[in-house]
N, C-alpha and C positions, 0 to 999 in steps of 0.2 A: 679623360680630359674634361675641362670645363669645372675644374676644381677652382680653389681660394687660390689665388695669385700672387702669395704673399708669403714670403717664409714666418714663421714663429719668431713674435716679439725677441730680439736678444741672440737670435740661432743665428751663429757663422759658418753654419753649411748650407748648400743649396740645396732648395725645395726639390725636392727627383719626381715628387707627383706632377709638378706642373711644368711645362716646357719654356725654356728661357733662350731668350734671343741667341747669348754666347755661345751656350751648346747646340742650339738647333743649325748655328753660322757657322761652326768647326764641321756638324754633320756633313755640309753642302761642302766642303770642303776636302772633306777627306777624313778628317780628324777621328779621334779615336777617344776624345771626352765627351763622350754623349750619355742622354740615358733614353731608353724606348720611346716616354711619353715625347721626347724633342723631335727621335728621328719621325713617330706619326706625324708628328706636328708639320714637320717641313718639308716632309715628304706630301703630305695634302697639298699644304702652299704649292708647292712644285706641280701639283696635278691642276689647280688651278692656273699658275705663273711658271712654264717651264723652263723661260730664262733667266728662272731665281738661281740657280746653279752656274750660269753664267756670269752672272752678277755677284755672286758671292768670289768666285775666282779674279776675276778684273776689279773688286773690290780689294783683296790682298796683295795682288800687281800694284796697284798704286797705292798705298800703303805703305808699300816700299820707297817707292819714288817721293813720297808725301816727307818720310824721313830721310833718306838720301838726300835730298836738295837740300833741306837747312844744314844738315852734317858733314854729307860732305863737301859740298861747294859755297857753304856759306859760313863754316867752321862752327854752329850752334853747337852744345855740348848739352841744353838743359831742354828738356820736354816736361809740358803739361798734359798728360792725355786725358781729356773732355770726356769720357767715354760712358756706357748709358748710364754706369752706376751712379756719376753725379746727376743725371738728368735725371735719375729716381728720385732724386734728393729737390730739386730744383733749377733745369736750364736755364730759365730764365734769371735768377741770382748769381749773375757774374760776382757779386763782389764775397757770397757765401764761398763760390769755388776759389776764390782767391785769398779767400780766410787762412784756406788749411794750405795753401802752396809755402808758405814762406820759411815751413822749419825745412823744406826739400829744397825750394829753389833759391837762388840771390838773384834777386830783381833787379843788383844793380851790372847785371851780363843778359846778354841778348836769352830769352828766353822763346822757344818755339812750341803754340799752344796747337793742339794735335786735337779734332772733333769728330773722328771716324765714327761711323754708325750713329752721329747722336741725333741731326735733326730730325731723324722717324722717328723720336720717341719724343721729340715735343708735339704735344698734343693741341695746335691751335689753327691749324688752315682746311676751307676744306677741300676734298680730292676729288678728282673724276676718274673716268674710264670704266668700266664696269669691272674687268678682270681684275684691276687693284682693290677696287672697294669689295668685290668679295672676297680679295686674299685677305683683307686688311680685317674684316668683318670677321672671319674665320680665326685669323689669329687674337684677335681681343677678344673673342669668347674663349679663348684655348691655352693662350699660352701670356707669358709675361715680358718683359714690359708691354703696355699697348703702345700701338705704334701708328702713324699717318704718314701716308703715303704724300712722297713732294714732287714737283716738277722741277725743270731747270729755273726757271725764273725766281722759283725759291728761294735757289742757292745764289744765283745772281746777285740779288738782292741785297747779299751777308756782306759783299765787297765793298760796300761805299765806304771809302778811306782807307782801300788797302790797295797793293800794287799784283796782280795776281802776275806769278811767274811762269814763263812758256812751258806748256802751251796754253794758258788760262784755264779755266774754267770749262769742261771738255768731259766726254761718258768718260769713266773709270775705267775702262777699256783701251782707252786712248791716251792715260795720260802715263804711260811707261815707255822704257825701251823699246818695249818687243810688243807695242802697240799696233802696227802697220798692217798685221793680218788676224786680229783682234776683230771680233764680230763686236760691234756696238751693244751698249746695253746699254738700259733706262735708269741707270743712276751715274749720280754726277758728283766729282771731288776736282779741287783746285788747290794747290799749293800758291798762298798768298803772303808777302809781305808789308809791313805796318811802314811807311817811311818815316 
């Protein structure tokens, strides 16, 4: 670990030397697309943050529900998924992401814009706690994308001008079905609508 973080100019395989968010978040999961250097990687993380494995589960729970609501109770057909690869490229250029939407989606049908995992990988607030900023330290020496850690008020934030739908804005844990005997965890999603 603690290699270049970067795959090869042009290469559309993934770097296996260095460990990357998607595979290290299947690890925590269950999955079965990993490669060694991910599962050390997350496996560290976890030694430092042992409710990263909860959080990755209650992150896939509402995920579900994130999609479910616009689909099936709101009859959406068309998803944007935000996900880190554009925020390698640049989160903060909404209008670069919106560049390449338009030979997939017709703008002029309700479209549902999907940001799982991406605000850890914009790189602009700063974190406290100690346990986070040494997982967070640990993984930006180690693995790729780098990432910062956020709180609620974070995400809070994201909402001005949107209508966030029950239960709002709530741990990932919380925001599903089968939320009720769901241990909380420290990350936060909301299914939000534009009016």
């Amino acid at each position: 670990m603690g290699e270049s973080h970067t795959r090869p100019r042009g290469s559309t395989r993934p770097a296996t030397s260095v460990a990357h968010n998607a595979r290290v978040w299947n690890h925590r999961i269950g999955g079965k697309d990993t490669y060694e250097v991910g599962r050390q990687a997350g496996d560290r993380v976890a030694s430092i943050i042992p409710v990263i494995r909860d959080i990755a589960r209650a992150d896939r729970e509402f995920l579900g529900r994130a999609v479910t609501c616009p689909a099936g109770e709101r009859g959406v057909r068309q998803f944007l998924d935000v996900g880190p690869d554009y925020v390698e490229a640049d989160a903060h250029d909404s209008d670069a992401i919106l560049e390449r939407a338009p030979g997939t989606l017709d703008f002029d049908r309700p479209v549902a814009v999907m940001t799982p995992g991406t605000l850890t990988f914009v790189l602009d607030t700063e974190v406290g706690g100690e346990d986070r900023i040494s997982a967070m330290e640990f993984w930006n020496e180690n693995a790729a994308p780098p990432i910062t850690a956020r709180g609620a008020e974070d995400v809070f934030v994201l909402l001005e001008g949107l209508n966030p739908v029950e239960p709002g804005p709530v741990s990932c844990s919380q925001g599903h079905a089968r939320a009720g005997s769901a241990p909380v965890v420290p990350q936060y999603g909301v299914v939000a609508v534009k009016p």
